[in-house]
C-alpha positions in Angstrom: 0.0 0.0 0.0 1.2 3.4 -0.8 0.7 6.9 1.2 -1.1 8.7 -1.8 -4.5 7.4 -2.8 -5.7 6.0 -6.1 -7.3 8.9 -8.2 -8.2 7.1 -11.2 -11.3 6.6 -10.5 -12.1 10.4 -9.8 -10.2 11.4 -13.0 -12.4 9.3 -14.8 -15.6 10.8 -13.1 -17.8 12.3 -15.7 -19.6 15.4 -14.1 -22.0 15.9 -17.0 -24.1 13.3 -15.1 -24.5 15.3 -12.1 -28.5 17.2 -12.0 -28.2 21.1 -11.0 -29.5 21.4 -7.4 -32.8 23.4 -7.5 -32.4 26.4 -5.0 -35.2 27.7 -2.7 -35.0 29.7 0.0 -37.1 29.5 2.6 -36.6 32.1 5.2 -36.4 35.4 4.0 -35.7 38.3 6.1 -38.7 40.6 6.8 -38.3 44.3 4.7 -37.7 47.3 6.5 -41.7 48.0 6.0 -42.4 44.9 7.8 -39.8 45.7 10.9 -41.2 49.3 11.3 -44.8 47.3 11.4 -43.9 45.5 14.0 -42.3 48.0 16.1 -45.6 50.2 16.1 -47.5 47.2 17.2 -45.1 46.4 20.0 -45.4 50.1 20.8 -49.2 49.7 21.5 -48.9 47.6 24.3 
């Protein structure tokens, strides 16, 4: 056994297969609108 690892395999790897990830975000941050909003209402009490 030798010290370096066998990288023919990931030479021949073929990324062409590989599907494009679908991004969706799921959290957004509120807009200022929203903030200012919430401020007033927190105001109220």
């Amino acid at each position: 056994m030798s010290d370096t690892p066998d990288t023919g395999e990931i030479e021949k790897f073929n990324t062409s297969k590989l599907k494009k990830p679908e991004t969706q975000e799921k959290n957004l941050l509120p807009s200022k609108e929203m903030v200012k909003q919430e401020k007033q209402a927190g105001e109220s009490y």
